[in-house]
N, C-alpha and C positions, 0 to 999 in steps of 0.2 A: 278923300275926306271920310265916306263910308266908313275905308279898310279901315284909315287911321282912328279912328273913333271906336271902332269896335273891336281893334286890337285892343287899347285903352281901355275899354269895359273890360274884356276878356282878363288883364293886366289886374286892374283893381279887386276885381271876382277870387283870382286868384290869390293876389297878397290876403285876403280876407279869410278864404281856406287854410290858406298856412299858418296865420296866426290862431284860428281855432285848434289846427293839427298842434303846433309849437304849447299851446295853454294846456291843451287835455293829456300830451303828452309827458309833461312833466307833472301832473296830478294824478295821474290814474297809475304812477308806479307802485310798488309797496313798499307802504312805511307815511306816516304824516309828513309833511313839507316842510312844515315848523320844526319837526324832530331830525331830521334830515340836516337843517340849517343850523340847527343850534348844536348840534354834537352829542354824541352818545354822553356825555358824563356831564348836562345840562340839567338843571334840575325842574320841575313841574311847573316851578314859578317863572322859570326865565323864559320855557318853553309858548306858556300862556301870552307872555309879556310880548314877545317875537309875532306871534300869532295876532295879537289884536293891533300892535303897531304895525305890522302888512296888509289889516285887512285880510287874512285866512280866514277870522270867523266868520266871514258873510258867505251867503250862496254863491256856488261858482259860476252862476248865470252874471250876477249882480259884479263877482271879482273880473270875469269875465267884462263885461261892459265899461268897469274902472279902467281898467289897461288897455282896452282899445282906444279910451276915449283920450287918454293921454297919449296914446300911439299917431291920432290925428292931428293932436297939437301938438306933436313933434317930442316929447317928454316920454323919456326912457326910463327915466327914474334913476333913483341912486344905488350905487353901490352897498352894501349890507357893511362891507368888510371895510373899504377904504373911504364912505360917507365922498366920495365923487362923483360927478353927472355921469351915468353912463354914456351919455354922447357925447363927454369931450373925452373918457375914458375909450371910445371906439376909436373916437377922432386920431386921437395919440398914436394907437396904435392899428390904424390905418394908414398912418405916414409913412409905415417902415413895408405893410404889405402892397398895399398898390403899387409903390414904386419897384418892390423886388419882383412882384411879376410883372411890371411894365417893361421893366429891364429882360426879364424873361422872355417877354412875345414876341418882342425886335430882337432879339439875340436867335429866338427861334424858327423867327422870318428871315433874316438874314440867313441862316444856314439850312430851312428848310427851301426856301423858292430857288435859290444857289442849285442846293445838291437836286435838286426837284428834275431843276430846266437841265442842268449838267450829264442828270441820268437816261435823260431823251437828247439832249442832242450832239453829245460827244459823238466823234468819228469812230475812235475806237471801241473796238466793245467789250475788254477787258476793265477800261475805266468807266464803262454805264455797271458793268457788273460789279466794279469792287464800289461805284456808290450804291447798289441798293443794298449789298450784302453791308455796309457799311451801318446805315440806315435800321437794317431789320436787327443786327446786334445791339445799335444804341438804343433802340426801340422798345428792346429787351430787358435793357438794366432798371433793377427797382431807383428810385428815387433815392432812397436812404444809401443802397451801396453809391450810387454815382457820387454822392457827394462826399463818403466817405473817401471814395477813390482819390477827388479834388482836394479834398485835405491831406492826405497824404501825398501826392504829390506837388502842390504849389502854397499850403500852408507854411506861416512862417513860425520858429519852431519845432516841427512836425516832419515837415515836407521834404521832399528832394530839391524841389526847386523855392526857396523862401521868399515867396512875392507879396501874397495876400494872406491879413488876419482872419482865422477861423471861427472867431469867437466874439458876442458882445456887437453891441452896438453905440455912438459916441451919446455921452449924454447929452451933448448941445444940440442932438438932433442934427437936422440940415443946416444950421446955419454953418458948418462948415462942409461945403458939400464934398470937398478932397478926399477928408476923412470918411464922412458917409459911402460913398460909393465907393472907396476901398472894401470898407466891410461888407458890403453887395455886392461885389465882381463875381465869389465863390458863388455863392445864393444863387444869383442869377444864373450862374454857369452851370450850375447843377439843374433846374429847370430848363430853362431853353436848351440843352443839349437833349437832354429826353423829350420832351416837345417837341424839337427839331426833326428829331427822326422820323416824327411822324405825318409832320408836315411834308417832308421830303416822299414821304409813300403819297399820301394823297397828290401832292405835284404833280408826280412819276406819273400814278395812275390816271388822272385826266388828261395830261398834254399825251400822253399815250393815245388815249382815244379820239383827241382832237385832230393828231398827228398823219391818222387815215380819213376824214372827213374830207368832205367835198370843198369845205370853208378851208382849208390851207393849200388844196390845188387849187381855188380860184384866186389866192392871195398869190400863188406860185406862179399864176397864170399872168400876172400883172407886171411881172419881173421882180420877184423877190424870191430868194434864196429862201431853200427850205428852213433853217434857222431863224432869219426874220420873219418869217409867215409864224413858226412859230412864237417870235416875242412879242410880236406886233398883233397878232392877230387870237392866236391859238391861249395866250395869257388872259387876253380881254373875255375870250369865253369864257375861261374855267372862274374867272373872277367872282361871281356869283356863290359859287358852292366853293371856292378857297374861303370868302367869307363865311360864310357859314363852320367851316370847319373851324378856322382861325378864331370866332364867336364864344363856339361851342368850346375850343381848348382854354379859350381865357376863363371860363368859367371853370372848368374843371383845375387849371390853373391854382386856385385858390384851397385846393381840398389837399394837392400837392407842397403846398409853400406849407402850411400845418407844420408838416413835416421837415420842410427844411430847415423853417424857423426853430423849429425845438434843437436840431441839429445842430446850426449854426449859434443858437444862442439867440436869437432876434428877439424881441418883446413888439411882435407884432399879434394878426387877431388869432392865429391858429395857437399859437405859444399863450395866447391872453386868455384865450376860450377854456382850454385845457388845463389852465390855472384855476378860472373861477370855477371849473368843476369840480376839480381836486379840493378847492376851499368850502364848497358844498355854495357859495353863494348864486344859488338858483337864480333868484331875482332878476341879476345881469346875465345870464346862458341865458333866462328866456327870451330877452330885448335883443342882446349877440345875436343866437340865432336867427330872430323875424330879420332881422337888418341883414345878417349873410345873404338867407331865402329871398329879399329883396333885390339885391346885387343879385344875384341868378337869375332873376325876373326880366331886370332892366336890358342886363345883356340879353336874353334872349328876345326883349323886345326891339333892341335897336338891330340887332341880328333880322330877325323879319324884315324892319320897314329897309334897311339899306337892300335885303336882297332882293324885296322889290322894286327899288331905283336903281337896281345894278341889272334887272332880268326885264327886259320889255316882255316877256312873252306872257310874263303873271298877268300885267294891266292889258293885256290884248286877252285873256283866255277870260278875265273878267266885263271887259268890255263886250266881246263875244256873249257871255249867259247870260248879264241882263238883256241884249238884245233879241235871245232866245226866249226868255220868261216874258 
């Protein structure tokens, strides 16, 4: 309860920094904010008009204290451009990015833990070598070519092979999810494949070291084949820092999807974000933002406390110093 409580503080400390970094950082650029939102060929009066219906003319301690305080009640504020809540504006489009990297990590797991285990325990060693050379080429390719590549080859249209739409997304949303997750298959494919690759190194490289430990001769020792000592035993080790890595990709995960969404056409947050900045509508980039930095937060909070449910030796190494103190 300590840990968790003072992860939790540590959590809160943090969201509370970033939104000072996020305020000051869109304030301290050059040029007025009002003039910025309002457009070069705005005139003095519209300028003023903007500025006192946002609250710019007040101190930025005081403007400052406003947006945290609706940050607590949960109130993001509205849109400049399309007068919408920004949290149902996120909401919206957050239904097209979580799911296309969700699709992404199990696409990435799926072919990273596969090629991972594959690369340590095939017989052969031309097939351990053509997975990790396999691996370190996928590993390689930017995001943008890869899914450039998916479009030309399984875009319908486009492609050699005409399976999957490359472009848009349905307007009914999920409520037909056939259609949805047709327009996802690319998306996702283009992530989880570059993801994959890398999961597949990290795999390799732990069940590597697990694979001379004393923990798979004593598993070997019991009557278990070098291979199940490995799935059985040698997987439950590395589980700890697979999580963590898998944590840490779904987070970076999101900086990636940006990119595909613009790619593919998505109107999700990376394609949303890069709109309202293009539109100058600061307002909503600054709310966008703290909410992204919060999703980064979270994951790396539940990252912590699972790898300390998944590692006895944390709560023994802790148990230990207090007994020492």
């Amino acid at each position: 309860m300590r840990y968790l409580v003072r992860r939790i503080v540590l959590f809160i400390l943090a969201l509370w920094a970033i939104s000072i970094l996020i305020f000051a950082s869109l304030r301290i650029l050059p040029g007025d904010i009002a003039t910025v939102m309002a457009g070069i060929n705005s005139s003095p009066e519209q300028v003023a008009g903007l500025r006192l219906r946002l609250g710019l003319n007040r101190p930025l301690p005081a403007q400052y204290g406003s947006w945290l305080k609706d940050l607590v009640h949960g109130d993001f504020g509205f849109s400049m451009l399309t007068g919408r809540s920004i949290s149902e504006q996120v909401a919206a489009r957050a239904s097209v990015t979580f799911p296309l990297v969700g699709l992404g990590i199990v696409l990435a797991l799926v072919i990273g833990l596969t090629m991972g285990c594959l690369a340590v325990m095939a017989r052969s060693t031309r097939l351990r070598s053509f997975c990790h050379m396999l691996a370190l080429v996928a590993g390689s390719i930017p995001v943008l070519w890869g899914g450039l590549l998916l479009i030309l080859l399984f875009s319908r249209g486009t492609g050699l092979i005409q399976i999957f739409p490359s472009q848009g997304f349905p307007d009914t949303g999920w409520r037909r999810p056939a259609e949805a997750l047709q327009t996802m298959a690319l998306p996702a494919a283009t992530l989880g494949l570059v993801v994959g690759a890398s999961i597949t190194r990290y795999t390799r490289s732990a069940l590597n070291d697990i694979a001379g430990s004393g923990w798979i001769d004593m598993a070997r020792s019991c009557g278990m084949t070098r291979n199940q000592a490995l799935m059985r035993v040698g997987l439950r080790l590395t589980l700890p820092q697979l999580v963590s890595v898998v944590g840490l990709t779904f987070a970076e995960m999101i900086t990636g999807a940006m990119v595909v969404e613009n790619l593919f056409a998505l109107p999700g947050l990376g394609s949303g974000l890069i709109t309202d900045i293009g539109n100058r509508d600061l307002i909503a980039v600054q709310s966008e933002l703290f909410m992204l930095a919060a999703f980064f937060l979270v994951i790396g909070l539940i990252v912590d406390l699972l790898h300390r449910l998944l590692d006895p030796r944390l709560k023994e190494s802790t148990v230990t110093g207090r007994g020492r103190s």
